[in-house]
N, C-alpha and C positions, 0 to 999 in steps of 0.2 A: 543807650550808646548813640542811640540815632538822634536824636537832642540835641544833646550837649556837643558831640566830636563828629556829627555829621557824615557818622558812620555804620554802612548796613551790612549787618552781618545776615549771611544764609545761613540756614535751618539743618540743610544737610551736608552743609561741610563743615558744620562747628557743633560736632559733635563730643560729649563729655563721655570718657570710657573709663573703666580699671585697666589700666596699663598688664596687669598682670593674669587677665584672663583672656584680653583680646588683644590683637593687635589694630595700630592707627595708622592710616595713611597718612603721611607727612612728607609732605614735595618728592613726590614718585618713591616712598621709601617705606615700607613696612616695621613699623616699632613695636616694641615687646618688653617688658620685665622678664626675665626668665625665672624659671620656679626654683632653679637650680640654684643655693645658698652660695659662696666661697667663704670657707673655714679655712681661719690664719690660726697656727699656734702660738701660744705665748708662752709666758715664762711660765716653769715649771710644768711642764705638758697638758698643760688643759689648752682647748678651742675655744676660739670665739667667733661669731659671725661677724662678719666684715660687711658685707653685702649682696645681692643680685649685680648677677652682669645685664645689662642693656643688649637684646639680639637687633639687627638692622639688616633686613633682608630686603631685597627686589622682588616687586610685585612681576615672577614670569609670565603670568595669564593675563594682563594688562599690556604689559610689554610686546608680546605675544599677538595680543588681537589689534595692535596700532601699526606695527612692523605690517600685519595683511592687510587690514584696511587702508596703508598707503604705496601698498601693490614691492615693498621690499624684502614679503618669506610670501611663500606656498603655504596657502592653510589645508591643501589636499595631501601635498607631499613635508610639509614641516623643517622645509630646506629655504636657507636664502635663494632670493635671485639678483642676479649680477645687475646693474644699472649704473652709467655713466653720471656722477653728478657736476 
């Protein structure tokens, strides 16, 4: 890639996963396959699988440790602090 499109990819943010055992960080978002099927019925009462729902969660421990490090929550107390922007 770096060749041809004069493009450099890193090592550790271009990582390749199973979507459905782990989750990926993706632009501050936590992605997931869920294990959980969604069975639609059809005709005559039998089930079919349809598919996995996609889960999409916020990383709170990331979130969490950038809010103290730029001095807008208490990491002793776990509470915001007021500041004028």
């Amino acid at each position: 890639m770096s060749s041809e499109l004069k493009f450099n990819m890193s090592l550790e943010k271009s990582k390749i996963i199973n979507p459905r055992t782990e989750f990926a960080l993706f632009l501050g978002t936590l992605i997931k396959i869920s294990n959980n099927h969604v069975v639609g019925a059809t005709k005559g009462n039998t089930h079919s699988l349809i598919g996995s729902k996609l889960r999409m969660l916020a990383p709170l421990d990331r979130i969490f440790n950038k809010l103290v490090a730029t001095g807008f929550m208490s990491a002793q107390y776990k509470s915001g602090i007021p500041r004028f922007l």
